[in-house]
N, C-alpha and C positions, 0 to 999 in steps of 0.2 A: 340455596336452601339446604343442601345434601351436605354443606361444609359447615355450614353452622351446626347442624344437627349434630357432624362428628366432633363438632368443638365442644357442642355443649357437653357431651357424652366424654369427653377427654377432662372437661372441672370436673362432673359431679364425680367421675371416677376419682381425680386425683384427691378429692376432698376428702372420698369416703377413705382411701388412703393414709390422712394423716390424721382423719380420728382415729383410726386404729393404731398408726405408726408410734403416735405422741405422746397416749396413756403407756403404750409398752415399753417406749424408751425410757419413761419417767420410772414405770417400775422395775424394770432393770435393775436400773439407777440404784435405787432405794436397795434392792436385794442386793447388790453387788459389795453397797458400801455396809449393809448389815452384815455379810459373808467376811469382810475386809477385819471389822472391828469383831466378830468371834473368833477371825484367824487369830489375831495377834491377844487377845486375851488368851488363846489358850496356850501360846508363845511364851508370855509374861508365866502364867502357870507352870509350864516345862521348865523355862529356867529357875523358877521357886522350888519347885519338889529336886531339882538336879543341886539345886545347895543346900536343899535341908538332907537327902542323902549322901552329904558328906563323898569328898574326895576319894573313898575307896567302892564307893557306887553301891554297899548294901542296906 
């Protein structure tokens, strides 16, 4: 009865585990790839203002 007990104690832990694990990975996710796409907008913008200041950079 004492190993079942630990077993059952070892699901509901590992459950409460991956609802917390699986909403945070997802928003991650989500942050990671919105951080990705204002990297390289402000990439595209560097190389725009670096050609519209012309080749002697004033």
């Amino acid at each position: 009865l004492m190993l079942a007990g630990g077993i059952w104690e070892a699901l509901i832990t590992t459950a409460a585990g991956l609802l917390v694990a699986i909403p945070m990975h997802l928003g991650h996710h989500y942050l990671e790839k919105q951080a990705d796409e204002i990297a390289f907008l402000l990439k595209e913008v560097a190389v725009f203002l670096k050609k519209e200041r012309g080749a002697d950079g004033v």
